[in-house]
C-alpha positions in Angstrom: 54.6 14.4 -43.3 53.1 17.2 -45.7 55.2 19.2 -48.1 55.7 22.7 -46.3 53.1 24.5 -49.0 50.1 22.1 -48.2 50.6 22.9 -44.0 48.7 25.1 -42.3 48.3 26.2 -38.5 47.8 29.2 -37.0 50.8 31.2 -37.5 51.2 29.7 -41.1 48.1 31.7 -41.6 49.8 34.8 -41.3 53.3 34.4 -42.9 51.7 36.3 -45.9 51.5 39.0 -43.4 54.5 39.5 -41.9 56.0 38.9 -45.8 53.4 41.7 -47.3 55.1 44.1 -44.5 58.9 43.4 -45.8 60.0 46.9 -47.6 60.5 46.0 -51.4 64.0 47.3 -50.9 64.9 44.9 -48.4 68.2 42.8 -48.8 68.5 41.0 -45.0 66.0 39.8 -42.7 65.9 38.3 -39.5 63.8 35.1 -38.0 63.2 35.7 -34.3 62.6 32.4 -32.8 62.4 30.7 -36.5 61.3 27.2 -34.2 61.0 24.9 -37.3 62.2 27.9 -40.0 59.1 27.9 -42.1 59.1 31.5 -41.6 62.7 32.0 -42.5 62.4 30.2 -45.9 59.2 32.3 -47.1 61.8 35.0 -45.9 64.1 33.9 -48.3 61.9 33.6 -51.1 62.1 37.6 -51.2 64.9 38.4 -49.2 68.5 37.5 -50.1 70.3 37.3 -46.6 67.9 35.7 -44.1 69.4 34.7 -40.5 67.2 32.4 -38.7 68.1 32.6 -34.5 66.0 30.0 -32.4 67.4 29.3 -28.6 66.4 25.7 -29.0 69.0 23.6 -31.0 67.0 20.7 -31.2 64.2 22.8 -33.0 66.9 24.6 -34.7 68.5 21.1 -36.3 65.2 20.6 -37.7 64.7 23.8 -39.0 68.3 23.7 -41.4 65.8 21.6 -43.2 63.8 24.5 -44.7 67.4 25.2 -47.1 70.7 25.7 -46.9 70.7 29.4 -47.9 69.6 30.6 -44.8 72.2 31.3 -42.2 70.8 29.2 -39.0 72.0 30.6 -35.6 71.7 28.8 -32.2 71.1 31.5 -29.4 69.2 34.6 -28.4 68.4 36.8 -30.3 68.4 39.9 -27.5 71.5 38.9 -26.9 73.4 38.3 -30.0 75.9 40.4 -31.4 74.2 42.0 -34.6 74.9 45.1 -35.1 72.9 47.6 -35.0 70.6 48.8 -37.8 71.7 45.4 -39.5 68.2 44.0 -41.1 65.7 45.5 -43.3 62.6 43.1 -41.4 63.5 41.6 -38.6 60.2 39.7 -38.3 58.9 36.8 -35.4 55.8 35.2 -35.2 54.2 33.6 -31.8 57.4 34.2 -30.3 57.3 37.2 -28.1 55.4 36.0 -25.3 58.0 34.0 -24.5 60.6 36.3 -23.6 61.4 37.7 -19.7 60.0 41.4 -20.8 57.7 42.4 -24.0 58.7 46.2 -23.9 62.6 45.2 -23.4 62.2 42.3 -25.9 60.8 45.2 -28.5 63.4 48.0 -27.7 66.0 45.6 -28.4 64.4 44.2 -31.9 63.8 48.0 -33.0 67.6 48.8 -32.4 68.4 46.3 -35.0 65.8 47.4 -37.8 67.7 49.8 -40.2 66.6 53.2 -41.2 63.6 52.4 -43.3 62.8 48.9 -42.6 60.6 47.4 -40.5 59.8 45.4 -37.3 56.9 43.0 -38.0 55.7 40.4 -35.1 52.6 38.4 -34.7 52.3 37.6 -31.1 49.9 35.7 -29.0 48.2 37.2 -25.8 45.2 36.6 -23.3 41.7 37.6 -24.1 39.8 38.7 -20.9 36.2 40.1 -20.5 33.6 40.9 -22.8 35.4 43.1 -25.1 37.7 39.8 -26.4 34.9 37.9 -26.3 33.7 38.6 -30.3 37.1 37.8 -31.1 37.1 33.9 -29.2 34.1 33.7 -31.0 35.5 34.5 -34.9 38.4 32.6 -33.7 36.7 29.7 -33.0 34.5 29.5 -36.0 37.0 30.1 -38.6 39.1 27.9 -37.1 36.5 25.4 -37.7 36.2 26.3 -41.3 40.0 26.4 -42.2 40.2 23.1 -40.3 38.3 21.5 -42.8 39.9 23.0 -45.9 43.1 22.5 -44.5 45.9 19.9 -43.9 46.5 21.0 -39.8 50.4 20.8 -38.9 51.8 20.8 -35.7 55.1 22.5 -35.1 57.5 21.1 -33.2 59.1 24.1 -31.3 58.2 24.6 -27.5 55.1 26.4 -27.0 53.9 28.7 -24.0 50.7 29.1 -22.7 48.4 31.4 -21.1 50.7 34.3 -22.8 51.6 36.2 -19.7 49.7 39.6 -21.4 46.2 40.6 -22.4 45.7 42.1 -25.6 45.0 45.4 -24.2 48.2 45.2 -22.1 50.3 44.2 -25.5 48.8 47.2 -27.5 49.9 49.7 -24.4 53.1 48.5 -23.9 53.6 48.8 -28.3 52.0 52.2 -28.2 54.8 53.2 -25.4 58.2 51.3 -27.1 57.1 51.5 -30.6 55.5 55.4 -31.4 53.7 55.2 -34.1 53.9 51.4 -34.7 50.6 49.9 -36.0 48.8 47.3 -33.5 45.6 45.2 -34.8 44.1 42.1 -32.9 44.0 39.3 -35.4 41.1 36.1 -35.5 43.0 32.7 -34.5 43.9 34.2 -31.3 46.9 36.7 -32.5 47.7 40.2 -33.2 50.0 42.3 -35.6 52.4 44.9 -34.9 54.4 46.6 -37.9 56.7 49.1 -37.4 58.7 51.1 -39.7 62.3 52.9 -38.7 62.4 56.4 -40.0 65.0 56.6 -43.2 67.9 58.5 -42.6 67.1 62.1 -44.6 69.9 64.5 -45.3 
């Protein structure tokens, strides 16, 4: 198998995202769905308190691989008892599109960002019609080059498609749950939201 630094896959490709989003200030961050904890460990490399949740223990056994400084939880994270305002990121990648209910799935991540930190996700969604159409096609050919200048790993953690939302229904449903939240389509079949929790002014 290849050392974690010399993998690449899709949403490898945009760890350095979701980690050039992290608040310089931030001291805990959360993994949503951390499958094989890739994401938690980059996490860790500038975050000292990482928590790593994955519903899949099987997934999650494999992940406690990525270090022993992360604190690896078995359950959901919509469910689980943090508290509120606990994490400075709280951060998921290709993840969201497998939960029940995007908008609830968001409200419940925002309630756990505190003031002044940030909610970052990288999701996954279906392109319909012509206006996702340019984007299949820049998908497809840098896929093609990246491919070839890259060693292709394939996560084990359970995968889900067609996502159950177009891109268009994704960004309406952030613009709704997260005011003010920035939404972007991404190549490689993904898109970024980051949003920031106003700090607490006197």
């Amino acid at each position: 198998m290849s050392a974690p630094q010399d993998r690449w896959n899709h949403n490898l490709h945009y760890h350095p995202l979701v980690l050039d989003a992290v608040p310089a200030h931030a001291r805990t961050a959360l993994d949503v769905g951390t499958g094989d904890g890739l994401l938690a460990a980059d996490l860790r490399r500038r975050v000292p308190h990482v928590v790593g949740i994955d519903l899949d223990a099987d997934v999650l056994t494999r992940a406690r691989a990525a270090g022993d400084d992360i604190a690896w939880m078995h359950g959901d994270a919509l469910e689980a008892p943090f508290p509120a305002g606990a994490f400075d990121a709280v951060a998921s990648v290709a993840v969201l599109h497998h939960l029940p209910d995007l908008a609830d799935a968001l409200r419940r991540l925002s309630t756990l960002v505190a003031p002044g930190g940030v909610l970052v996700d990288v999701g996954m969604a279906r392109s319909v019609g012509w206006r996702d159409a340019p984007w299949e096609v820049a998908g497809v050919a840098q896929h093609q080059v990246l491919r070839r200048t890259r060693t292709y790993w394939e996560h084990t953690a359970p995968t889900l498609w067609p996502p159950p939302h177009t891109y268009a229904e994704v960004r309406e449903i952030v613009r709704e749950v997260l005011p003010g939240a920035r939404w972007r389509r991404l190549p490689l079949w993904r898109y970024a939201v980051v949003w920031t929790k106003e700090p607490v002014t006197d």
